[in-house]
N, C-alpha and C positions, 0 to 999 in steps of 0.2 A: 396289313396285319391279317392273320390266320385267323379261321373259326372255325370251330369244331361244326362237322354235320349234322349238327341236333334238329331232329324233327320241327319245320316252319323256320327255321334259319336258314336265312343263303350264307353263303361261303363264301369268303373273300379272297380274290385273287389280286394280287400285285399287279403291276403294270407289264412288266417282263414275261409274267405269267400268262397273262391275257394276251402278248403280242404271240406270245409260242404257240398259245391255243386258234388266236386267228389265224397266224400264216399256215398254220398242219390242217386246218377243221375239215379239210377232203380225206383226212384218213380215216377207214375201216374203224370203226370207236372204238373195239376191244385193243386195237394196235395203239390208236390215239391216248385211251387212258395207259396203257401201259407205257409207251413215251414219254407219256407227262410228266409220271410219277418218278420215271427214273430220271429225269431230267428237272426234277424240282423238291421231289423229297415227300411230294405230298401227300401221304399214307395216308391222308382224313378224304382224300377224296374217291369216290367213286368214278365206276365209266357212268353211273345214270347221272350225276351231278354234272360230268362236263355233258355227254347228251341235252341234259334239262337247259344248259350252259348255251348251248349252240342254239337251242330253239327260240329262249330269250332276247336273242342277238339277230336272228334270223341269217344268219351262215348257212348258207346253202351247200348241200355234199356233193350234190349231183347224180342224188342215187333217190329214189323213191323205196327201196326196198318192197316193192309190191308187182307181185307179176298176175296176168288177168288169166281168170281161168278160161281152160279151153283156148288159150288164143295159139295163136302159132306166130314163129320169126317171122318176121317182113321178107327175109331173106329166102324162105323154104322152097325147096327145088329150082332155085338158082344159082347160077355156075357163078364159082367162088371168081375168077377171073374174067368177066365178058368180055367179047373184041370190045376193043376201043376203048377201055378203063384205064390201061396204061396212059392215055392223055391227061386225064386227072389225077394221077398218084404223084402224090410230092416226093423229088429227088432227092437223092440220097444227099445229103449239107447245108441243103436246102433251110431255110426256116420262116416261122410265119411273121405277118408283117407287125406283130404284135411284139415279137419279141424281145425281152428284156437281157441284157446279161450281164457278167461279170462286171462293175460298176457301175450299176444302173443304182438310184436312189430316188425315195419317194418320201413323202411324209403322211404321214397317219392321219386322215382328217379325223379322228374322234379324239386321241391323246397327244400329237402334238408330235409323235416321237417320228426318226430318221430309219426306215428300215434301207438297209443294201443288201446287194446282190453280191455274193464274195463266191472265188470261183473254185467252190468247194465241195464234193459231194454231199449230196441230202442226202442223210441217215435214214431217213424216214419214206421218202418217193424214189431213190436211185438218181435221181435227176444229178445232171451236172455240176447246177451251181444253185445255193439255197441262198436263203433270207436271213437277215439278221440285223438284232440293234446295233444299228451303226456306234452309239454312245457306248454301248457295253462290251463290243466287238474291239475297239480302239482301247477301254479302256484297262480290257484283260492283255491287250499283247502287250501294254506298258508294265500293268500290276501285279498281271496272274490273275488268276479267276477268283469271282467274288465269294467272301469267304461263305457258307452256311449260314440260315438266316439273319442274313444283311442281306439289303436291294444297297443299288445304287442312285444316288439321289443330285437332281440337276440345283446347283449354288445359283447360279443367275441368273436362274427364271427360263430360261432361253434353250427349251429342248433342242433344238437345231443346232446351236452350240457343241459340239461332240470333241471337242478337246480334252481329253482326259483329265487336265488341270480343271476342271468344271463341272465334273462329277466327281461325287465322294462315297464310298462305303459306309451306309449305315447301317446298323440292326433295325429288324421288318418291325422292333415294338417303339424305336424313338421316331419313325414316320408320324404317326396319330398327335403325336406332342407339337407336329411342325405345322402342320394342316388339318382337314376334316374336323367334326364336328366341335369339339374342344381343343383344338390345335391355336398356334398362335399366328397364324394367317404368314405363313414363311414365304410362301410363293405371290403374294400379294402385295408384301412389304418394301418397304422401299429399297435400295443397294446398300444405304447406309447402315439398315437396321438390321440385314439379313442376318451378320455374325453374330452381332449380341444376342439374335430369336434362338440362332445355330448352338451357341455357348451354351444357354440359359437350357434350352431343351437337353442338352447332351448332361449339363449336372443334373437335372431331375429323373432324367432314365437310368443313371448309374447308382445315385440316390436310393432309387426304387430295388434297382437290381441289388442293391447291399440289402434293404432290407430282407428282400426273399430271402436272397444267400443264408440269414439267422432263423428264417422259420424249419 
């Protein structure tokens, strides 16, 4: 669920939201927020809000932005080439022993979620091949993309689960009615009860959404 940036309120970012912003948080923040926003809609946020975002989290950029006065490069009056350098430059196809690619999959130890590697350019770094919810990645090439504030929400329990049959489309305001503070404990409940919590919650949001509709 959305909240406006009112002064002493944090803001609330969905799950999908918070994966976009951890897998980018090395980008330039003016590029970052501007990516965000077009990739989520989210006109209440600010670049100091995801900034504030990243410190909370301790995401690292790999930039200090601060340079020392008076100092000079490490590098100064030194030949860009030294004999014998060519022994350490990595060859051209070459890659490092770390690397991950096209079908590489991990799980998120904070939220549970599936991100992959799909071999696709990254909008954002040039890179070859970027990240993504594996759940939401599978479940747009069946659905199409998820409509306008709707997230997609895992039915049984089981984030790792990424069968499209197993997520569902819902709007970002009948989430709070399933979990969190005053929700009905959806993700905790038994397999048996999850439909009638799913049912029950979905008449009371629509409920609601009539009555606005008359104000």
């Amino acid at each position: 669920m959305r909240q406006g940036g009112m002064k002493g309120q944090r803001i609330a970012y969905g799950p999908e939201e918070m994966a976009w912003l951890e897998a980018n948080r090395t980008m330039v923040i003016s590029d970052y927020h501007r990516a965000f926003v077009e990739a989520f809609g989210r006109e209440d946020v600010s670049a100091a809000n995801l900034h504030a975002l990243r410190k909370r989290n301790g995401w690292k950029t790999g930039r200090t932005g601060h340079f020392v006065r008076g100092g000079e490069p490490h590098n100064k009056g030194k030949p860009f080439n030294p004999p014998g350098s060519e022994k350490g430059r990595f060859k051209k196809g070459n890659l490092p022993h770390n690397h991950r690619g096209a079908g590489h999959e991990r799980v998120d130890s904070k939220d549970g979620y599936v991100f992959l590697i799909i071999d696709e350019t990254n909008p954002h770094t040039g890179a070859d091949t970027r990240p993504v919810l594996k759940h939401k990645y599978l479940w747009e090439k069946a659905n199409g993309p998820v409509p306008e504030g709707h997230r997609l929400k895992c039915l049984d329990g089981d984030k790792t689960n990424c069968d499209p049959s197993n997520w569902e489309a819902i709007p970002m305001a009948l989430a709070p009615r399933l979990n969190g503070r005053f929700g009905r404990g959806y993700d905790d409940a038994p397999a048996e009860l999850k439909h009638t919590i799913m049912a029950t919650a979905k008449l009371e949001h629509a409920l609601r959404e009539k009555k606005k509709a008359k104000v």
